[in-house]
N, C-alpha and C positions, 0 to 999 in steps of 0.2 A: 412526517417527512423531514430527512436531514436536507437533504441536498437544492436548493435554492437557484432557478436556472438563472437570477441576476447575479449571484452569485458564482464566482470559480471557486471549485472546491479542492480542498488541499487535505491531505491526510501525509501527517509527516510525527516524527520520535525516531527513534533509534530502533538498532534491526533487533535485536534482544534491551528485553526492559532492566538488566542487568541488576540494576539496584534504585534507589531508592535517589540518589544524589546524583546520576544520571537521568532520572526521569523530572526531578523535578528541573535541574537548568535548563533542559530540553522545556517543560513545559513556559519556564520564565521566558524564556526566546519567543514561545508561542503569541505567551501574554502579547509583549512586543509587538509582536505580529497584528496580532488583533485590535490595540489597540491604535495603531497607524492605520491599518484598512479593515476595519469591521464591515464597511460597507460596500467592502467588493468581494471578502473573504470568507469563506465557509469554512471552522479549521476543524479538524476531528485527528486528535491525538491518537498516534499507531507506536505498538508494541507486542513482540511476540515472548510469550511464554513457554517455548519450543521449538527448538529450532533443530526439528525432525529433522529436516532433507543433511547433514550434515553429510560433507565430502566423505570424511571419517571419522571411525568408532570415537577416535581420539577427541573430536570437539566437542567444546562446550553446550550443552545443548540448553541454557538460559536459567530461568529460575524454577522451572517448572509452575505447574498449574493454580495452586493455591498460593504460594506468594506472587505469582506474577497478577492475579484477581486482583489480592490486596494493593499493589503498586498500581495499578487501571484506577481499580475503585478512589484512590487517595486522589490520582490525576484531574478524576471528577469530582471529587469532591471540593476538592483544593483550590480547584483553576477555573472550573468551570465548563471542561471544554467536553464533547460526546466522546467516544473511545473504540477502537477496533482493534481487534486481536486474531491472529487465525486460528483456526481451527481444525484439527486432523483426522477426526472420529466422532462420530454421528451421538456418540454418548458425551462427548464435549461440551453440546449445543447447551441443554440446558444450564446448566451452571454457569458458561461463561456466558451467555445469553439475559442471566440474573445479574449481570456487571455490565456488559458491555452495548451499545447500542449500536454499533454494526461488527458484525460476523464476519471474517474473510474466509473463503475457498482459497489456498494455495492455488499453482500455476499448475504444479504435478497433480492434484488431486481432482479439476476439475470437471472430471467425465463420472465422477466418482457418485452415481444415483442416488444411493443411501443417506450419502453426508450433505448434498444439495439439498434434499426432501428433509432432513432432520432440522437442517438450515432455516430454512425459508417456513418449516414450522414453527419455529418459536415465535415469530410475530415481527423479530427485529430484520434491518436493512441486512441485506447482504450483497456484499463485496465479494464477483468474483475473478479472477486473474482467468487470463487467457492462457492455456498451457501452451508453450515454446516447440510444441509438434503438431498444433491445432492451424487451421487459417481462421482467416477472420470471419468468414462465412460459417464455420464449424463452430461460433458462440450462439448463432442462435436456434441450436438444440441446447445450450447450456443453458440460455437462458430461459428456454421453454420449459425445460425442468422445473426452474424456482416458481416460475411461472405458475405453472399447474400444481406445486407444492403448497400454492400458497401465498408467497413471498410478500410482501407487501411496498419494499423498495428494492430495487433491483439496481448496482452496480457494475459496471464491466471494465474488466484493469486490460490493458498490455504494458507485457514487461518482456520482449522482445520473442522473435524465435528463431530456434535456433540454427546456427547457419556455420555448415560443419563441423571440426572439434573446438571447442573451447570457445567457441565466440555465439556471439547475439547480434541479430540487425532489428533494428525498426522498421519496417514499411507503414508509411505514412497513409495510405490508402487506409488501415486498418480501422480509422476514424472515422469516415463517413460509411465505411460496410457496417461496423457494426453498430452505430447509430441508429441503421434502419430495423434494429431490432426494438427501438422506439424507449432506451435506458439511458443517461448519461453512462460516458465512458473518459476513461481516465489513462494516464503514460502512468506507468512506475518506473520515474526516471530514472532512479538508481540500480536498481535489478537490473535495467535495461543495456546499460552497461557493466554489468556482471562478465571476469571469464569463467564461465561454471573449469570448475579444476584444474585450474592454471596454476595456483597456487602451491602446489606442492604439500599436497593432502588436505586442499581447502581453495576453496576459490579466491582471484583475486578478480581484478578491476580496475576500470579507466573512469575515475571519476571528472576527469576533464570533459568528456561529453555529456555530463550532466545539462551543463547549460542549452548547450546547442540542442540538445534531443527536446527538453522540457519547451524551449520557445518554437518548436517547427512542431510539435505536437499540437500546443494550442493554436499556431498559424492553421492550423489542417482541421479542426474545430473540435479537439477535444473541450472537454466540459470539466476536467480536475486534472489534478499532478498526484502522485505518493513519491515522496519522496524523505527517503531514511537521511538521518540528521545523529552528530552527534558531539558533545563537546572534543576530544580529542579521538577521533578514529582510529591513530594506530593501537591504540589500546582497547578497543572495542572487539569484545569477543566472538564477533562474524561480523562478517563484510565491510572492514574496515574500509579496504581500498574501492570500493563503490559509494560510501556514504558521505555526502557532503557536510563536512566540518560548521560546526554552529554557528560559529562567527562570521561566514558566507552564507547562512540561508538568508539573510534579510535581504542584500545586496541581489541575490538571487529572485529573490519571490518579489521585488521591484521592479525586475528586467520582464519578467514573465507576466507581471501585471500590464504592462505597456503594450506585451505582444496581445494579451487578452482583451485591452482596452479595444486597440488599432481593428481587430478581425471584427469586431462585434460592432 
């Protein structure tokens, strides 16, 4: 088992694993992280190697499958920390499943039967997001899936839904409903504040609610954050304008530690 209920758990890196000199400042930061509060802090380094849902043909869609493995694998190997990566096809699991020690389900994928049961066979955690057209009461069929696949840890994200064109709300309720599905659950603060296709053939974002979402989530009793992170954002080849800048996650994950102190 990753997840430690003395512990809050964090899952944070950049939205694509890009390269190799992004991955690793991002894990340096981590280091940081860890080494100020090991003992309130559960950290599992995130990174995608596909970044399918793109607005358009035209974006970048990350390193693909096999270098983005070897960028995970180094993370762990390097730093220390466990690793999660998502997943978009049931023939995925095994390989990145031989790298990675938790699995995520995207937001769009998870009613997706086949790739839950592929999931939740391999043996490893899995991490799954709440799709943005789901209620919160509609994760625990999601999670009955893993469930009866198998699953052996079981995560559950919100990363907002969606609430007409281009935007995302949080409802705060979402936390103690799907709690009683008997899983920690988690904000992905930054998705959260996503405007899916506002961008101009790509999404953008209001990364200034970052803060306020991440500390009223755990006020409401979430149990982890995901939050994407990156040395310089506007350069980041997705979700730049949602991903909180590196040099503010520290300042950040201190503020959120206080809100997690105070509830508990």
């Amino acid at each position: 088992m990753i997840y430690d209920p003395a512990k809050l758990l964090l899952l944070a890196g950049p939205c694509s694993l890009e390269s190799e000199t992004v991955c690793r400042a991002v894990a340096e930061q981590l280091v940081t992280l860890r080494e100020a509060h090991g003992d309130e802090l559960t950290i599992v380094f995130k990174g995608s190697f596909d970044k399918a849902n793109r607005t358009s043909i035209a974006g970048d869609r990350g390193t693909g499958l096999e270098a983005g493995l070897e960028l995970l694998a180094l993370v762990k190997r390097d730093y220390g920390f466990p690793v999660v990566t998502d997943i978009h096809h049931a023939q995925q699991c095994e390989p990145v499943a031989a790298v990675c020690d938790v699995l995520q389900i995207p937001a769009f994928l998870c009613r997706q039967t086949d790739l839950l049961l592929a999931a939740a066979a391999t043996g490893r955690t899995v991490n799954v997001k709440k799709g943005q057209f789901l209620s919160p009461a509609d994760m625990e069929h999601v999670v009955g899936k893993l469930s009866q696949g198998g699953a052996t840890e079981i995560w559950q994200t919100e990363r907002g839904t969606t609430f007409g064109y281009q935007n995302l709300v949080v409802d705060m309720r979402t936390f103690p409903i799907m709690a009683e599905n008997g899983y920690p659950t988690i904000l992905d603060a930054t998705h959260s504040v996503q405007l899916p296709g506002a961008g101009g053939g790509k999404s953008s974002g209001q990364r200034e609610f970052v803060p306020p979402l991440a500390k009223a989530a755990l006020a409401a009793g979430a149990n982890g954050l995901f939050i994407e992170t990156h040395p310089d954002p506007a350069r980041a080849i997705s979700d730049g304008p949602n991903m909180v800048p590196l040099d503010e996650l520290s300042a950040l994950i201190d503020a959120c530690l206080r809100v997690w102190r105070a509830v508990r």
